[in-house]
Structures are given as C-alpha cells and as structure tokens.
C-alpha distance (Angstrom), angle and dihedral (degrees) to the residues before:
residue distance angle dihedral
X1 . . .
X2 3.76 . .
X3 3.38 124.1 .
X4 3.72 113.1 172.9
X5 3.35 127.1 56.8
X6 3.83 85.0 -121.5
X7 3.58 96.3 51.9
X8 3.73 87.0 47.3
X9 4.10 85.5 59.4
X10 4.16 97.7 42.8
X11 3.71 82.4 57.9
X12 3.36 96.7 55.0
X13 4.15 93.7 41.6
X14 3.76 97.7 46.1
X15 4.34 84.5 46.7
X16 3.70 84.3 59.6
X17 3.77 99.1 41.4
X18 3.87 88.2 47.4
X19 4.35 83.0 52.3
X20 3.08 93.5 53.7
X21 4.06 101.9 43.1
X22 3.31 87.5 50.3
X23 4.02 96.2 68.5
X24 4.06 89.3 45.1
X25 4.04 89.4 45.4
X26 3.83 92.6 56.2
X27 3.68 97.9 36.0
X28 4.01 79.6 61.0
X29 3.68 97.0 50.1
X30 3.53 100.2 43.7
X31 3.94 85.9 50.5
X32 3.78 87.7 52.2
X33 4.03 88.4 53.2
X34 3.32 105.4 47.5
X35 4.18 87.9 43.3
X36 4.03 86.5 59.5
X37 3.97 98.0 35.8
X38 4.05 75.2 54.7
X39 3.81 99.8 44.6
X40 4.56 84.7 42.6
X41 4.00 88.3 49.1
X42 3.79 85.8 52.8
X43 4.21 81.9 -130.7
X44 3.80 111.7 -177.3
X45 3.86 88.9 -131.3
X46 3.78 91.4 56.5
X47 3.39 94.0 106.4
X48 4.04 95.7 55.8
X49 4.02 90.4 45.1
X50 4.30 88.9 51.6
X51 3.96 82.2 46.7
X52 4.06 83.6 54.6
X53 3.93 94.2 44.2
X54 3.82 86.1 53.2
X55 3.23 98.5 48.5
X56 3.86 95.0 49.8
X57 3.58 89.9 45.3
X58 3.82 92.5 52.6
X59 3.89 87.3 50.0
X60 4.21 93.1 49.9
X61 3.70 85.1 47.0
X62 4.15 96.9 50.7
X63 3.58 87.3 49.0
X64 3.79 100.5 50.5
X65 3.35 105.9 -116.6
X66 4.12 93.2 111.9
X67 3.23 120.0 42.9
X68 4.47 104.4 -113.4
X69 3.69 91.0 -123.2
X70 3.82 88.4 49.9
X71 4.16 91.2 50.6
X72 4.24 91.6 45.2
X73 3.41 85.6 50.1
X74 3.62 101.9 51.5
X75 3.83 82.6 39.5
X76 3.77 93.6 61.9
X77 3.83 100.0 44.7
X78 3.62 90.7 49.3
X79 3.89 96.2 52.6
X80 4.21 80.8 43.9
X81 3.95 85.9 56.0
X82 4.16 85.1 40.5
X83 3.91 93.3 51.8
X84 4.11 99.4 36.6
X85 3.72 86.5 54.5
X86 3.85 97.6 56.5
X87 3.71 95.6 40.4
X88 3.98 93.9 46.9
C-alpha cells in the first residue's frame, strides 16, 4: 500500500496511462488479426487491411505503448505472410 502522498498520485497516473494504452494496444492487435485472417482467406483487399495493421502498429509504436522493435517486427512478418500468399 501507498505511503506517500506521491506514491498515492503515481498510482493513480500510471492507472490512467495503463487505461488509456490499453484502447491503442487492442486497436493494434485486432488490426493485426483481421490483416492475417485477410492475407489466410487469400481476400483481394488483403493488401489494404495489412496497409491498416501497419499503420496502427506504427501509431502504437510512436506513442510508446510497443516497444519499435516489437512493431518492425510484427511489420515484417506480416508483409512475409502478405508476399507468401500472392506468390503461392
């Protein structure tokens, strides 16, 4: 439990921060998904919904709620998924 009165507050602030990451973390995922459901269905707007997933993975990533490394890496396995698809 919290002693300080400052303690007391950087519980409250990093509650809030964790809120709010929590909306932009999901929105990420979910993008992610529904890019590789696309890319497995073989859907002819796969390439537009992996463009999304990027995109919201880039904007997780310049916020801080991913790690960089963590969003170019996610970025690069779903373009591999992207590319085996069209050649296969």
């Amino acid at each position: 439990m919290a002693n300080t009165k400052s303690a007391k507050k950087s519980i409250l602030v990093s509650a809030k921060k964790a809120e709010r990451n929590k909306t932009a973390r999901t929105t990420a995922k979910s993008a992610v998904k529904k890019a590789e459901a696309a890319v497995k269905a073989k859907s002819p707007e796969a390439a537009t919904t992996v463009k999304a997933g990027q995109s919201a993975l880039d904007k997780a990533a310049k916020k801080d709620i991913i790690h960089p490394n963590s969003a170019a890496r996610k970025k690069s396995r779903l373009m591999k998924k992207l590319n085996t698809s069209k050649t296969a």
